[in-house]
N, C-alpha and C positions, 0 to 999 in steps of 0.2 A: 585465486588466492584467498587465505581465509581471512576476517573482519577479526584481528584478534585488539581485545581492550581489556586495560591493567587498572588498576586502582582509581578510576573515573569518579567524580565527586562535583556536584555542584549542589550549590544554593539559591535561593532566592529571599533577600531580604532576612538574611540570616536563618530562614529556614531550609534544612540541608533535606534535597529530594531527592541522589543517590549521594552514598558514603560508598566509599570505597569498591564498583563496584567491577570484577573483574567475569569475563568470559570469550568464548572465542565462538563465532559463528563461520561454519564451516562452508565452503564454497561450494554452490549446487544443492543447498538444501530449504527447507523450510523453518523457521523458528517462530513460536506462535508466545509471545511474552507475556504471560497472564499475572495479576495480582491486583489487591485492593486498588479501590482510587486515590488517585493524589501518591504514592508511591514510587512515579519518576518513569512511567512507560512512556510517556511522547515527550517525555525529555530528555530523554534517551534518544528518541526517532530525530529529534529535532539536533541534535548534536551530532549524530551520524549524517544527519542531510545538512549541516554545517550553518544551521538556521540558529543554533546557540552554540556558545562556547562553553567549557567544560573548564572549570575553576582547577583542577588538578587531574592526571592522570593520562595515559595516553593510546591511542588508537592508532594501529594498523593494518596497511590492507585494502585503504579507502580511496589513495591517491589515484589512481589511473580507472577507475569506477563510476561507471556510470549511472544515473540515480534517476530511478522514475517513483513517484510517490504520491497514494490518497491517506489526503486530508480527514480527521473528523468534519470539518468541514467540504463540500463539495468540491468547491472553488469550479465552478463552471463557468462562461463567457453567457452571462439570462437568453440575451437577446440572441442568440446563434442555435442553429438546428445542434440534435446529437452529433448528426455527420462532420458538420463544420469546427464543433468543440474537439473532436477526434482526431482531424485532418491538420488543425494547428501545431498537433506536438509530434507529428510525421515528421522525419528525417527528408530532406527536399528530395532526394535521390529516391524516396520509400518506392518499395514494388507492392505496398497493401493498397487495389482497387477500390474505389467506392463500394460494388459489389461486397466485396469480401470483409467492407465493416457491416454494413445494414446486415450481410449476414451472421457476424457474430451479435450483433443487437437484436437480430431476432432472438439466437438461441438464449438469448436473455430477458425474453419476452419485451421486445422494445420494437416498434412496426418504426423505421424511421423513414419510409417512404411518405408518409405524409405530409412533412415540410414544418412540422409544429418547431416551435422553437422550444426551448429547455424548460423557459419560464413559465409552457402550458403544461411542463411534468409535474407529478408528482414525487415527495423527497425521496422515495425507494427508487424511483426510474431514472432520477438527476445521480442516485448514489448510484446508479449500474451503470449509466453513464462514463461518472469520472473514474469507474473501477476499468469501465475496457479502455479510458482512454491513457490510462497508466499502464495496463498491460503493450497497451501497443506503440506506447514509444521506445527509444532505441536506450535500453537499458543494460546492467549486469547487475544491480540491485534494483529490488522491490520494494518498496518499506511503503508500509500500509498500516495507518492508527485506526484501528475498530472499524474494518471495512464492511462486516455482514451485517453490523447495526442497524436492525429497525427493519430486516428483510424477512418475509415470512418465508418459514420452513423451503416450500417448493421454490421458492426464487435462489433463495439461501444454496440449496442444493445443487440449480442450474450455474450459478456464478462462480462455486467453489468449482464445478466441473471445469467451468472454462478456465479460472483460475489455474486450475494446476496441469489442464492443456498447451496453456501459452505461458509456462514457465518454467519448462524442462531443463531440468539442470541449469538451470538460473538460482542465485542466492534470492534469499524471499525472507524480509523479515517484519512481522506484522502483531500488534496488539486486539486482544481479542478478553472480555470475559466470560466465552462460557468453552467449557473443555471439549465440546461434542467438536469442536470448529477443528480443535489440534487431531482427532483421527482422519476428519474426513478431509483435510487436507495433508496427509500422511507426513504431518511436521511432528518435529520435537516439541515439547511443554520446556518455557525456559520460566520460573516462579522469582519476580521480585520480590522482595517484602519492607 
């Protein structure tokens, strides 16, 4: 079903960060949200993940959805390996082996056979991290604020790969400022202002 949203509007402290803001995100796609800063892109994400409420306007589409999401923040567990930060948002029934995440952590250049814990990463390896560990929980939405931030090009490329491997015909919707991210993730450009 598609995320369709009418006349959306909030404020903070009388400062208004979407007006009236309406569009509809189609089911099984990607939408890649770009515009200046401070113009209401993760407050948008954050009202669609039900993290804020929206002062007027209304959303459908979202009730029976299930919602996996990275943070501009990591939000990682320090003290716990990759594997174990990964295995926490598993479905109890999940059929994904340990194998088969170390292997998607490799292809993200992350060795997680060594036992390190998170807190001995660095902040590009903690972000690839919490990116596969949103891809692999049990989702029908994506929503992702400025995931590839701070990734050099060749990692950039490896992550978006996995990215749109493990989200087929999944709705995907994520903030991003630079436009090269909207092809290589074969998404639509959605422009706030």
């Amino acid at each position: 079903m598609d995320i369709t949203i009418k006349n959306l509007s909030k404020a903070f402290d009388e400062q208004l960060v979407l007006n009236d803001f309406t569009h509809t995100f189609k089911e099984g796609t990607t939408t890649c949200i770009m515009g200046k800063s401070g113009v209401g892109k993760t407050t948008l994400l954050s009202i669609l993940m039900g993290l804020e409420n929206a002062d007027s306007g209304q959303i459908n589409g979202l009730s029976d959805k299930k919602i996996s999401a990275v943070f501009q923040e990591d939000r990682l567990c320090m003290n716990l390996t990759a594997l174990l930060n990964i295995k926490m948002v598993l479905p109890k029934n999940s059929h994904i082996s340990d194998e088969r995440i170390i292997s998607l952590l490799s292809k993200i250049g992350i060795d997680a056979s060594d036992k390190k814990t998170v807190s001995e990463y660095s902040g590009g390896m903690c972000r690839r991290v919490a990116i596969l560990r949103a891809l692999l929980a049990d989702f029908d939405l994506l929503i992702m604020d400025e995931p590839l931030k701070g990734l050099d090009t060749e990692t950039k490329e490896k992550v978006i790969s996995l990215i749109k491997e493990l989200t087929t015909n999944k709705t995907v919707i994520l903030t991003t400022h630079d436009p090269t991210d909207v092809d290589a993730l074969s998404g639509e450009a959605l422009l706030i202002q």
